[in-house]
N, C-alpha and C positions, 0 to 999 in steps of 0.2 A: 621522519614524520613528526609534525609536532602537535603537542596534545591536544588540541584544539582540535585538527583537523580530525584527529581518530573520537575525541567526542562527538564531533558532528557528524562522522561517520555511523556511531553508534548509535544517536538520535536517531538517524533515519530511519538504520537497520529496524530498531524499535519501533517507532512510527508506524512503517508500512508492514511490521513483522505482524501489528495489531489488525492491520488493515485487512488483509489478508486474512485470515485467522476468522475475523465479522465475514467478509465475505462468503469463507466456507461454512461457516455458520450458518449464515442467511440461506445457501442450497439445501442442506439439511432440512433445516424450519421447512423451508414449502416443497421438499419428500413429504412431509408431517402433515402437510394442508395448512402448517401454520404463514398464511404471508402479511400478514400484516407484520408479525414479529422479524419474517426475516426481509421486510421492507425497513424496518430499525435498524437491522443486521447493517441492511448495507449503508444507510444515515451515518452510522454508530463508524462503518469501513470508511465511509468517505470523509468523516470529521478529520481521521488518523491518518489519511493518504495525505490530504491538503498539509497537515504539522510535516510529514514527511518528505513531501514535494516542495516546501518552504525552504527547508533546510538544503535542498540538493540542489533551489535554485539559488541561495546564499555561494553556497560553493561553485557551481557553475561561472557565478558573477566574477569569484575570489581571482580562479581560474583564468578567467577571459580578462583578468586587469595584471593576468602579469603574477599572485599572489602565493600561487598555489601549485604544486606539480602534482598531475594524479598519482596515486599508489593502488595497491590490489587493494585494499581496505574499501578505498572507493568506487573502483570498481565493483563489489560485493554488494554495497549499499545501493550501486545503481542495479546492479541484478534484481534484487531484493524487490526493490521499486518497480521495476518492470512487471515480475512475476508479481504482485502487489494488483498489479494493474490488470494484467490477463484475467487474474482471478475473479478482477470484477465482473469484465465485460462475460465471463463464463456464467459466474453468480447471476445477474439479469437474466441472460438466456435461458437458464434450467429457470428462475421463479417465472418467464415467461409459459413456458414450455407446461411447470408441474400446473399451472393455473387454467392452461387448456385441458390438460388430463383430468382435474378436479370437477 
């Protein structure tokens, strides 16, 4: 694997590791009644998802020209990315959800 690609692997992981991380953040906040903060949360998740989704369509591209052969590394980072993404769509549902309860 060469260092590039485990950087860019790295990138992501980080990326969406933030992404995620805002999103569970943002569920908490509106437990709290706070949702304007955790409407930030998720701004704040989807800044860091986009830097990460960036990187993995770089790769993707690398990939589809012939450039790149996957590894588990990237596999991981696409995991990462995914659960990244579940998290969101869960995060909306409960500040939907705590905002009827409030």
């Amino acid at each position: 694997m060469s260092e590039e690609l485990e950087m860019a692997c790295f990138q992501i992981i980080t990326y969406v590791g933030t992404a995620r991380s805002c999103f569970m953040n943002a569920i908490q906040l509106a437990k709290e009644g706070q949702f304007e903060e955790a409407e930030a949360c998720i701004k704040q998740g989807d800044e860091a998802f986009v830097q990460g989704h960036h990187g993995h369509a770089d790769l993707l591209t690398k990939e589809a020209n012939g450039e790149l052969t996957p590894c588990l590394l990237l596999i991981h980072a696409e995991d990462q990315l995914m659960a990244a993404e579940t998290a969101r769509a869960f995060a909306e549902e409960f500040i939907t959800l705590y905002k009827k309860l409030a």
